[in-house]
C-alpha positions as a Python dict, from the first residue, in 0.01 Angstrom:
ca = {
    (1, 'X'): (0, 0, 0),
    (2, 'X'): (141, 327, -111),
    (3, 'X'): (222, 603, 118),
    (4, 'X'): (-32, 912, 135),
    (5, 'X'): (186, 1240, 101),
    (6, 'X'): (124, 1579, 281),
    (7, 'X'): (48, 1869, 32),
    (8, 'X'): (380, 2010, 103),
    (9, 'X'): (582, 1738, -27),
    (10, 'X'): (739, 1856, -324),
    (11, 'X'): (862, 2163, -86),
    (12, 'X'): (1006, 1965, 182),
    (13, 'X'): (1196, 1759, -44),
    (14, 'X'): (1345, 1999, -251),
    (15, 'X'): (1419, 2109, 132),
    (16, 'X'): (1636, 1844, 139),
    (17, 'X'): (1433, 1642, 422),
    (18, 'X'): (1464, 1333, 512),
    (19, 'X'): (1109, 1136, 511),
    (20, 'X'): (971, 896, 731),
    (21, 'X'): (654, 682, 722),
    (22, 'X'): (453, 787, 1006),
    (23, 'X'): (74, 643, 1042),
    (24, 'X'): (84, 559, 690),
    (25, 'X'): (244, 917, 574),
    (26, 'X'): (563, 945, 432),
    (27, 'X'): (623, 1269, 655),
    (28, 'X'): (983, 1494, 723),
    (29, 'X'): (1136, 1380, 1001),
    (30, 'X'): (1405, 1612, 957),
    (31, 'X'): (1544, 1897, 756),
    (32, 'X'): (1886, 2043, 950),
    (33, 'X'): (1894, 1815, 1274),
    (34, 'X'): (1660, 1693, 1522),
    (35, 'X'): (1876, 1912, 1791),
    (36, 'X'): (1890, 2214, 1565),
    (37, 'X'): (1497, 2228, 1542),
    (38, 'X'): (1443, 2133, 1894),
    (39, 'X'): (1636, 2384, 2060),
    (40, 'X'): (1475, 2667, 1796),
    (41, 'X'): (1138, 2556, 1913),
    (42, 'X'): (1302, 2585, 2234),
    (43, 'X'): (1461, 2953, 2176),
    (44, 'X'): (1269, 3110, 1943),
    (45, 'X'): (1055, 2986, 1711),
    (46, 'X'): (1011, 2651, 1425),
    (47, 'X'): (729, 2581, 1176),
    (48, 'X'): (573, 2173, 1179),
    (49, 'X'): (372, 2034, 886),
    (50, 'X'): (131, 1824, 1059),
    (51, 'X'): (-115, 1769, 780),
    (52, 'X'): (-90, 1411, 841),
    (53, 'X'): (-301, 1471, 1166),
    (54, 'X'): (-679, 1405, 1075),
    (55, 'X'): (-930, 1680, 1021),
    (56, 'X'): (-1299, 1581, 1051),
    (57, 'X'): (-1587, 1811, 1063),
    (58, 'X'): (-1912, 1738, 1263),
    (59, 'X'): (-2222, 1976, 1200),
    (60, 'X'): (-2595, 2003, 1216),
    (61, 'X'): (-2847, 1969, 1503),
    (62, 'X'): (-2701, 1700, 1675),
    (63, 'X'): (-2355, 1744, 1632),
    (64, 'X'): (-2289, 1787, 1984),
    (65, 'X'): (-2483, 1480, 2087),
    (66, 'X'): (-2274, 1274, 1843),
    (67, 'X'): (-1951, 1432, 1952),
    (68, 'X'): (-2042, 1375, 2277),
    (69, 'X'): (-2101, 1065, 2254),
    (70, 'X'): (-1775, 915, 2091),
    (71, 'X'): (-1552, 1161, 2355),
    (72, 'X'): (-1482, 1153, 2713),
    (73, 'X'): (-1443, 1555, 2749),
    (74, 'X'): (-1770, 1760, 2808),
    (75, 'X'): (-1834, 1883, 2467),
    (76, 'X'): (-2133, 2077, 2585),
    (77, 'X'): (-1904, 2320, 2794),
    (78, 'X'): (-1741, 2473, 2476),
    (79, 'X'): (-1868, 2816, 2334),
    (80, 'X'): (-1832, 2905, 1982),
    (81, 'X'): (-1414, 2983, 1931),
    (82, 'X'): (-1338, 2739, 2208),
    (83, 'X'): (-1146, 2391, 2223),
    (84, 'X'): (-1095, 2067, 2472),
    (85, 'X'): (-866, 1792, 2478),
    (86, 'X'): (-1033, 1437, 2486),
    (87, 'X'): (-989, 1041, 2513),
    (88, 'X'): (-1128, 842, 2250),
    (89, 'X'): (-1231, 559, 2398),
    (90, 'X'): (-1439, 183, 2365),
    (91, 'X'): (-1694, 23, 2580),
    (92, 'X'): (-1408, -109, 2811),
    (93, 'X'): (-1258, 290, 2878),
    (94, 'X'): (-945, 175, 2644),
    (95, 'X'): (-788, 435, 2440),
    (96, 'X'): (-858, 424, 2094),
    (97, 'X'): (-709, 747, 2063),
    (98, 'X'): (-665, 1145, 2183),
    (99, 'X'): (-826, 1402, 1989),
    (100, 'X'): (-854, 1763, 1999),
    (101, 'X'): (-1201, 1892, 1989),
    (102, 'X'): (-1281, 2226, 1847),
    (103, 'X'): (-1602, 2443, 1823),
    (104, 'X'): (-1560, 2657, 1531),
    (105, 'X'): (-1665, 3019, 1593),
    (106, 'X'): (-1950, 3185, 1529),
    (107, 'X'): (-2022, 3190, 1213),
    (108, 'X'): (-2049, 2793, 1221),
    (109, 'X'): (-2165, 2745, 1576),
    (110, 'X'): (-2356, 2430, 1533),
    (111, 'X'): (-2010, 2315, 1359),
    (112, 'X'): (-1730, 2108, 1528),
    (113, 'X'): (-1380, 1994, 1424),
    (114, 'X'): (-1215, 1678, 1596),
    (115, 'X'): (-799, 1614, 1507),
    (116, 'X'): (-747, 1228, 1507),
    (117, 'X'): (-439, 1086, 1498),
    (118, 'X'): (-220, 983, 1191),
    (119, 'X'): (-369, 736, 1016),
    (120, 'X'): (-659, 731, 1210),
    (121, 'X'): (-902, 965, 1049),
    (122, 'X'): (-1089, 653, 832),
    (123, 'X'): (-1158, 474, 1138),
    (124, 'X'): (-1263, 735, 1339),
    (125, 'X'): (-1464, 901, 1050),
    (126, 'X'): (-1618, 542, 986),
    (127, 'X'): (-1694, 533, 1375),
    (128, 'X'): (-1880, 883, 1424),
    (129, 'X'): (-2077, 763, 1072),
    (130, 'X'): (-2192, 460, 1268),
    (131, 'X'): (-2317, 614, 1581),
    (132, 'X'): (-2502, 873, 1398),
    (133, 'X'): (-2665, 553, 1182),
    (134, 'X'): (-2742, 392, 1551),
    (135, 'X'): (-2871, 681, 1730),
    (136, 'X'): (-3063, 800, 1435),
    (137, 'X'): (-2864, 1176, 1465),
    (138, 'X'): (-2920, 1455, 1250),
    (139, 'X'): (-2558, 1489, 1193),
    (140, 'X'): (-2284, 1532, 846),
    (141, 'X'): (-1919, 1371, 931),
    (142, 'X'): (-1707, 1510, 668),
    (143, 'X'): (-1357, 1350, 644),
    (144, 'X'): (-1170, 1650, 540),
    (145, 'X'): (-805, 1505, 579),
    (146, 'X'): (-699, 1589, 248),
    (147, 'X'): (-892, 1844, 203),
    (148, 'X'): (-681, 2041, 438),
    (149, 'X'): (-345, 2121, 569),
    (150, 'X'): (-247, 2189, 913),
    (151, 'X'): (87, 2346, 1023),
    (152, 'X'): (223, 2471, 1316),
    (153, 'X'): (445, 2764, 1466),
    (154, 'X'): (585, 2679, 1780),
    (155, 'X'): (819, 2901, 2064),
    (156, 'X'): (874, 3192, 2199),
    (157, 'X'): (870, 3443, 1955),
    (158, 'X'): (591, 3244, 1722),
    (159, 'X'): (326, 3529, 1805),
    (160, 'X'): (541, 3843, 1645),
    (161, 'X'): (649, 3581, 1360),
    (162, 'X'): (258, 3498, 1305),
    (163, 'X'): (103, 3831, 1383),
    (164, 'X'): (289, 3983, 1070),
    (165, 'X'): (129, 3775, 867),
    (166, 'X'): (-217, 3723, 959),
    (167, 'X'): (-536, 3974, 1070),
    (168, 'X'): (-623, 3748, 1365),
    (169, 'X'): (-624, 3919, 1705),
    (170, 'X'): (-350, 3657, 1854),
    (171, 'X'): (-361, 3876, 2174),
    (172, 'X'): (-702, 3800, 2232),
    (173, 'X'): (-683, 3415, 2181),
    (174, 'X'): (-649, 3219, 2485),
    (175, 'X'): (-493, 2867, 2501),
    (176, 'X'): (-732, 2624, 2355),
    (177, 'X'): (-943, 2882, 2167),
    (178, 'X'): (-978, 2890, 1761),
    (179, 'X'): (-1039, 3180, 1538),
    (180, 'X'): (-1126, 3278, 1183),
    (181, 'X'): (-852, 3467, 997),
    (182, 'X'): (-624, 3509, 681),
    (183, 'X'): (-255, 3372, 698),
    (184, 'X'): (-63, 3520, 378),
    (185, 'X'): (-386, 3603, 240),
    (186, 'X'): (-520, 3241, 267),
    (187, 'X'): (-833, 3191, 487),
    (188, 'X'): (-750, 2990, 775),
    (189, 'X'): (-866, 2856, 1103),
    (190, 'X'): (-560, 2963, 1401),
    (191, 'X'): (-557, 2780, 1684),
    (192, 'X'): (-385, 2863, 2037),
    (193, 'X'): (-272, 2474, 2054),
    (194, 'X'): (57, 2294, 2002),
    (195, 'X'): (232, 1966, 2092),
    (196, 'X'): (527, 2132, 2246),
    (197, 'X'): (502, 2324, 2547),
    (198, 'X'): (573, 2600, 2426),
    (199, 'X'): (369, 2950, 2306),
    (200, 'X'): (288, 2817, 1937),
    (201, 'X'): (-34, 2818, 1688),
    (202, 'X'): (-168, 2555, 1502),
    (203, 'X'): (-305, 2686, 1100),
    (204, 'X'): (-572, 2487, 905),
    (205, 'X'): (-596, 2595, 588),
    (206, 'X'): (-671, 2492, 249),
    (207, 'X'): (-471, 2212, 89),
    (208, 'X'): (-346, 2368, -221),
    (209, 'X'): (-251, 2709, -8),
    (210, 'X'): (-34, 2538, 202),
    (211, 'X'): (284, 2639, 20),
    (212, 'X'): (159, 3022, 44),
    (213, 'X'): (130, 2973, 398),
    (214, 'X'): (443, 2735, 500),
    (215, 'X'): (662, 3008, 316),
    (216, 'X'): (523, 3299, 474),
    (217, 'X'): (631, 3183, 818),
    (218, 'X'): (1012, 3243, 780),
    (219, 'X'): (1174, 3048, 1032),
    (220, 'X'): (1337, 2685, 1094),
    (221, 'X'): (1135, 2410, 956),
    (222, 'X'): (1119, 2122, 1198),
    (223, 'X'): (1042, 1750, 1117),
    (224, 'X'): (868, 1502, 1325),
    (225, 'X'): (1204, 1388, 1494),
    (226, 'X'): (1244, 1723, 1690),
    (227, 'X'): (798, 1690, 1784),
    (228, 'X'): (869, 1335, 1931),
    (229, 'X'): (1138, 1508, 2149),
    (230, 'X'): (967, 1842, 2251),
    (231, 'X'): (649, 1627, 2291),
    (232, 'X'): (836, 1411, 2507),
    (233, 'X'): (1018, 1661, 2755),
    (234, 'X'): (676, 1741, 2824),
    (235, 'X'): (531, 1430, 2879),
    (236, 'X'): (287, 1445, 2640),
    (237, 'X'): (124, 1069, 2509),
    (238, 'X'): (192, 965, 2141),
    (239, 'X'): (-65, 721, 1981),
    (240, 'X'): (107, 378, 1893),
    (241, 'X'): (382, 451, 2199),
    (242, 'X'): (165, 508, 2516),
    (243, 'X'): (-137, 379, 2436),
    (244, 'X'): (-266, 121, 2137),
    (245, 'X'): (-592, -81, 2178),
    (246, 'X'): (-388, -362, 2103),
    (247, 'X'): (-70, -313, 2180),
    (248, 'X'): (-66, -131, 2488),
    (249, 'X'): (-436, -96, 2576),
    (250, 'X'): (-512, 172, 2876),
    (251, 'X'): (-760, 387, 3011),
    (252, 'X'): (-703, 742, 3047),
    (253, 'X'): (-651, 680, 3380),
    (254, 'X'): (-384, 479, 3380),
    (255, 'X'): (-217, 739, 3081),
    (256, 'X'): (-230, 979, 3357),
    (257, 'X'): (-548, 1200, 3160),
    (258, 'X'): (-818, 1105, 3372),
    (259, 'X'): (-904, 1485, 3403),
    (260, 'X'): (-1029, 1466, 3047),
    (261, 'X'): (-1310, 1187, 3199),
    (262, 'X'): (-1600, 1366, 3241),
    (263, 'X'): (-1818, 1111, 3411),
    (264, 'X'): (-2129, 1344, 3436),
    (265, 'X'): (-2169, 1312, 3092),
    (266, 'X'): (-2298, 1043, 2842),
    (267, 'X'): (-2033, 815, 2636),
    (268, 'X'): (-1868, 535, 2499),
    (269, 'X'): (-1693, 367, 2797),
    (270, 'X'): (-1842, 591, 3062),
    (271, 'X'): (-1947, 278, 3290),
    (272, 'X'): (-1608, 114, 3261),
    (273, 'X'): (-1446, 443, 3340),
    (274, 'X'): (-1643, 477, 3665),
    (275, 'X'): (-1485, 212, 3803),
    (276, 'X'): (-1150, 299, 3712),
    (277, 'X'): (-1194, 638, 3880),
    (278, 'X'): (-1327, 502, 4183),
    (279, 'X'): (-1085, 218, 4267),
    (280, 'X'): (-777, 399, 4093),
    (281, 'X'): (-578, 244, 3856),
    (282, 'X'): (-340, -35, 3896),
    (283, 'X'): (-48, 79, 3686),
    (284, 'X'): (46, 421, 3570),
    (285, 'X'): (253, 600, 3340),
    (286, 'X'): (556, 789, 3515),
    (287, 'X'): (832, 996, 3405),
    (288, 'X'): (1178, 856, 3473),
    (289, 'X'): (1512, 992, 3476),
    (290, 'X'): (1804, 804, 3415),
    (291, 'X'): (2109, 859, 3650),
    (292, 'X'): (2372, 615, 3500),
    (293, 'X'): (2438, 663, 3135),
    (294, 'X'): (2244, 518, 2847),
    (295, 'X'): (1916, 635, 2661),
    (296, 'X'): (1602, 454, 2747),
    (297, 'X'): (1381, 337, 2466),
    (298, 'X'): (973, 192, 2384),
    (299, 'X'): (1023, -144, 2527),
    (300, 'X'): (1274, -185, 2781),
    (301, 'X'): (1195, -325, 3130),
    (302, 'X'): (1177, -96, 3445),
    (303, 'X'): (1276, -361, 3777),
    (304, 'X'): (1316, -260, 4102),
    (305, 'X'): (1661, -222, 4259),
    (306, 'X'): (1643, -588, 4317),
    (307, 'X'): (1566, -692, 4000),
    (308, 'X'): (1195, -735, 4028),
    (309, 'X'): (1030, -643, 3650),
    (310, 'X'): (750, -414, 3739),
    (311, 'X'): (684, -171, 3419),
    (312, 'X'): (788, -107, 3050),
    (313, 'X'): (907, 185, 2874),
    (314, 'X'): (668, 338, 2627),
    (315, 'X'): (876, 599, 2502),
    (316, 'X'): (1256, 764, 2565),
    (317, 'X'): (1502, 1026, 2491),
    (318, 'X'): (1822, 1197, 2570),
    (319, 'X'): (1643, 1509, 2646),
    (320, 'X'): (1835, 1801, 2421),
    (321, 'X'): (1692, 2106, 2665),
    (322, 'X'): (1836, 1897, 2987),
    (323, 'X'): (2110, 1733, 2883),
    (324, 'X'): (1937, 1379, 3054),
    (325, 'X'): (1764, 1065, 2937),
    (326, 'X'): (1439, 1088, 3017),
    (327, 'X'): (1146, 806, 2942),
    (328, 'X'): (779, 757, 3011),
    (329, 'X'): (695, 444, 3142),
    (330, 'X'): (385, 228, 3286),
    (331, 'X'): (486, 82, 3633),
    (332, 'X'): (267, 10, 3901),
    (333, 'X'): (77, 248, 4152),
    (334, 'X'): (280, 183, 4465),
    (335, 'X'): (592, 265, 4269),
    (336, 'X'): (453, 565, 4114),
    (337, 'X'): (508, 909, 4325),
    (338, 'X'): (827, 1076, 4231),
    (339, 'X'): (1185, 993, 4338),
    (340, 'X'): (1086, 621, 4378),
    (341, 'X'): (1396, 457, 4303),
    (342, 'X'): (1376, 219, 3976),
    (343, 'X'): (1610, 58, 3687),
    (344, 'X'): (1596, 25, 3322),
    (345, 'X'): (1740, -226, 3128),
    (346, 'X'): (1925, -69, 2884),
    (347, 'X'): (2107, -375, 2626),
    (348, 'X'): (2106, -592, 2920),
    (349, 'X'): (2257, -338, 3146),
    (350, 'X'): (2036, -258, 3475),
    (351, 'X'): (2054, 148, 3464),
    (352, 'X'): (2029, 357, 3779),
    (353, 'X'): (1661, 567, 3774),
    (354, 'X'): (1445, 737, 3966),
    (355, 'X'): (1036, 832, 3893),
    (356, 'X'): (968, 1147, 3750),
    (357, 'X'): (670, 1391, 3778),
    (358, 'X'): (586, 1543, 3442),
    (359, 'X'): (635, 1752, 3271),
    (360, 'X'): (1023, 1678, 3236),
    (361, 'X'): (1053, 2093, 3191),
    (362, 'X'): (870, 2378, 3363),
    (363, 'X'): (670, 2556, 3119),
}
């Protein structure tokens, strides 16, 4: 099966980027080095092309009841302009995946935008299509995934960089609000989200724009390498690594984003999340610093001192802003408060390590 490519392609390779397949998109993983782009997200300021993210549209009467529905967040709580991070999850409260839902502003108020995963918006798309048939909804799912691109501007001085080119009031947008706008003269959607940590903007725009756009934003271009590692310093969960329904199947309990669980609310997995929150999860996902040398990686045990196997490593770095190796791993609830002394198995080799509250960096 062939690769699907982002609409900026052609401009990363003649970038000279190197490519990756990534949920079934052959995406940049790098253009200069992952270090290069990680510390200008860091410093000042890198552009992402995440158009390999899913873009789905919900509208109509019952959008909300359908959106509601299918995610764990209280969809009813957003005003027009506003956004929520969610669980996607199945009967049993596993994880089929995070999403970001948006309420488009005003002029589409009865609209709503949900950001799958890579590779995930046919499934998803498929599943929001099925409820609606179920429930009998007056709802349209539009799978607009390549309809659309979606970049991102990321660090401290993304707001001047964006603000000279678009006629969006960034001043006035909040963190996890969206707004209409032009960017380059393109009509966009700008959202006061990221996957970094840092002050940064996520663009939707249309597809065949993106080039207009992605040029206009004159800074570093950054490939999915240096994401994985800002992403990670941060703690935040990648699809496939911290959670699978197969693979690695967990609540959002146990993946330490219970506070997306709204429980007073109607959905997929609700019941089998009520028990979760009341008798606490058995294992959860820590951060954990290495103290000997080596870099931890998805896969290797966490023992006790003694030798004991207790957890797993999900995913791991050496952690460009700190200098350290740093992991996320799944161990269980007695062993996870901070500073609990732990090893990793790094090619055999027991490594020194102690839990980690996240995020890794103070932002």
């Amino acid at each position: 099966m062939s690769l699907r490519s982002p609409p900026l392609s052609a401009v990363h390779e003649r970038a000279d980027a190197s490519f990756t397949d990534f949920g079934g998109w052959e995406m940049p993983v790098e253009f200069e080095s992952i270090r290069v782009e990680h510390e200008a997200v860091r410093s000042e300021v890198g552009k992402f092309d995440v158009s390999h993210m899913g873009q789905i549209t919900v509208d109509g009467p019952d959008a909300a009841t359908l959106t509601q529905r299918l995610t764990t967040n209280d969809v009813t709580a957003l005003d027009p302009g506003e956004a929520q991070y969610a669980a996607i999850t199945n009967a049993d409260g596993i994880m089929l995946d995070d999403t970001v839902v948006y309420r488009l502003p005003v002029d589409a108020a009865d609209e709503f935008l949900f950001v799958p995963n890579a590779g995930h918006d046919g499934e998803m798309t498929e599943r929001w299509l099925t409820e609606r048939d179920d429930r009998d909804l007056d709802a349209t799912v539009t799978n607009r995934t390549e309809e659309y691109a979606m970049l991102a501007v990321q660090g401290p001085e993304a707001p001047d960089l964006l603000a000279a080119e678009t006629d969006a009031d960034l001043r006035s947008l909040s963190q996890f609000e969206v707004t209409d706008g032009t960017v380059a003269g393109v009509d966009s959607l700008v959202a006061r989200t990221g996957y970094t940590g840092e002050r940064g903007f996520e663009i939707l725009c249309p597809w065949d724009d993106a080039e207009a756009v992605w040029s206009a934003l004159d800074c570093q271009p950054c490939g999915l390498g240096a994401r994985d590692t800002l992403r990670l310093e941060m703690g935040f969960l990648l699809s496939g690594q911290e959670f699978h329904p197969v693979d690695e199947p967990r609540t959002p309990h146990e993946a330490g984003i219970g506070w997306t669980v709204k429980l007073d609310t109607e959905f997929v997995g609700r019941d089998a999340l009520e028990g979760v929150a009341a008798d606490g999860p058995e294992e959860k996902l820590v951060g954990i610093e290495l103290v000997d040398r080596g870099v931890p990686r998805h896969g290797y045990d966490v023992t006790t001192p003694d030798g004991e196997a207790i957890g797993h490593v999900t995913s791991g770095t050496m952690s460009p802003t700190l200098g350290k190796p740093i992991a996320l791993a799944y161990v269980p609830a007695a062993y996870a408060e901070p500073d609990e002394s732990v090893r990793v198995v790094v090619r055999g080799e027991p490594k020194k390590a102690r839990t980690r509250s996240t995020p890794f960096l103070d932002r």
